[in-house]
C-alpha positions, 0 to 999 in steps of 0.5 A: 480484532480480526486480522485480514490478512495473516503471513506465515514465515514468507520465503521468496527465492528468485531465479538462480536461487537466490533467496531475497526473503528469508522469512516474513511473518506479520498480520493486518488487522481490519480496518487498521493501518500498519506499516513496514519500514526498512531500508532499500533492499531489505524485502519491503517492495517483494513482500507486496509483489508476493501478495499480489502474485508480481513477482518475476518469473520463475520465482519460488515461494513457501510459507502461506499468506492467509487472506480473509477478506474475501467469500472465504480464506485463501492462501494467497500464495497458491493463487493461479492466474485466474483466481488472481484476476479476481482478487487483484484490484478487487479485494486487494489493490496496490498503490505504487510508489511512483505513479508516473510509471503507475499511469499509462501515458497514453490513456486518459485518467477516465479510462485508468480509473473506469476499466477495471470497474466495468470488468469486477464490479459489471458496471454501465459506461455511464455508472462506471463514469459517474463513480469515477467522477466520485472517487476523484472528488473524494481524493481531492482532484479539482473539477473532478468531471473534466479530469476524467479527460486528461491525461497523466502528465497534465497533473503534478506528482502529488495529483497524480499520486491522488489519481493512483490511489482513486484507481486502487479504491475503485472496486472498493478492495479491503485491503490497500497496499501502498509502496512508498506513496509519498516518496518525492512529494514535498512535506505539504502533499506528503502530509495531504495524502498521509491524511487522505489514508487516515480519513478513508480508513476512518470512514471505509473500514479499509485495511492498509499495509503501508511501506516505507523507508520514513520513521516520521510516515511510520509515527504519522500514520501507522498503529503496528508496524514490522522493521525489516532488514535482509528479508527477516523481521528484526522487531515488530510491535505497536508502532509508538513503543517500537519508536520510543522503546525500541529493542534491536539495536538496527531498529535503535540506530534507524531511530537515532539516525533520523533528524529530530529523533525526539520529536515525534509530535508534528508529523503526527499532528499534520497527518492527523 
């Protein structure tokens, strides 16, 4: 299987020296979804920021990020601004994990989802409208048509949620990396997105780096998965052996610690 993306001993160094990613290796496979679990501050949102060319200023990086999914590989990490304009929200888009911050107030759910089509994909009002008005009826927005004029704070998080995923897949990117999306949502909504994710990758080919802090999201969903504490890889495999057999005692007792640690079953049957 051919991996999309393909990191090689990742270190980031913030301002000041002061090193927040130790160093990260992991893979995507295409059209596969794989998960990053740990706990706050152990490098899972930074990692991403780091694909994505966001982190603050003045940050330092080494080590490559090999990513496959375009014309030819590039190394992520050696991007400048204007190749990144190119590959952000084209071929890798970000699913943050509090989309109220994610929306802009102040523009409609039309103009969110529409703007970023007409500059990558070149198309017409109309055409760009008209895909809008697709991509909200396939995240299960109701009366997709006049959604496209209302605002953020007219929906409820779990839509809103729905409407930020509709904006990263609008240029159809090969690679969607979601921070934490279901946090704050309740267990239903939760379970409604887990499988909103699973179906686009079935029938889109599409690639998914999927953080979170929740074992249970990481057994619903996820095939491989990497554990991060402290800016390192402490345990990485498939994603049922790494829950059921797990190796490094960190891993062991994030295990241990969830409720139910035994049961794996619902979570998987209601994302599935």
């Amino acid at each position: 299987m051919s991996q999309i993306l393909s990191i090689e001993n990742l270190a980031v160094t913030l301002q000041g020296d002061q090193r927040v990613i130790e160093d990260i290796s992991l893979e995507v496979p295409e059209g596969e979804i794989v998960g990053i679990a740990g706990e706050s501050g152990s490098g899972k949102s930074l990692t991403a920021a780091a694909l994505l060319g966001l982190l603050p200023d003045r940050s330092q990086t080494s080590g490559h990020a090999w990513w496959r999914g375009g014309a030819e590989p590039r190394d992520l990490l050696t991007l400048d601004q204007r190749s990144w304009n190119r590959v952000r929200g084209r071929e890798i888009a970000m699913v943050f994990q509090d989309a109220t911050a994610a929306l802009h107030p102040m523009l409609t759910v039309g103009t969110q989802i529409t703007e970023h089509m007409r500059v990558h994909l070149q198309l017409s009002r109309r055409d760009a409208r008209r895909r809008a008005v697709e991509l909200l009826d396939r995240v299960r927005i109701p009366d997709p048509e006049a959604s496209l004029r209302s605002y953020p704070h007219q929906f409820s998080g779990g839509m809103r949620q729905r409407v930020a995923i509709a904006a990263a897949l609008a240029c159809q990117p090969r690679l969607l990396i979601a921070d934490e999306p279901t946090t704050a949502l309740d267990v239903t909504v939760q379970a409604g997105i887990l499988r909103l994710l699973e179906e686009l990758r079935a029938e889109t080919g599409l690639s998914v780096l999927f953080i979170t802090h929740d074992l249970a999201v990481l057994a619903a969903l996820t095939t491989q998965a990497y554990v991060f504490r402290e800016g390192r890889v402490i345990e990485s495999g498939a994603t049922e052996e790494l829950l059921f057999h797990p190796r490094h005692e960190y891993t062991k007792t994030l295990v241990a610690a969830r409720p139910q640690a035994d049961d794996w079953d619902e979570p998987e049957q209601v994302a599935r």
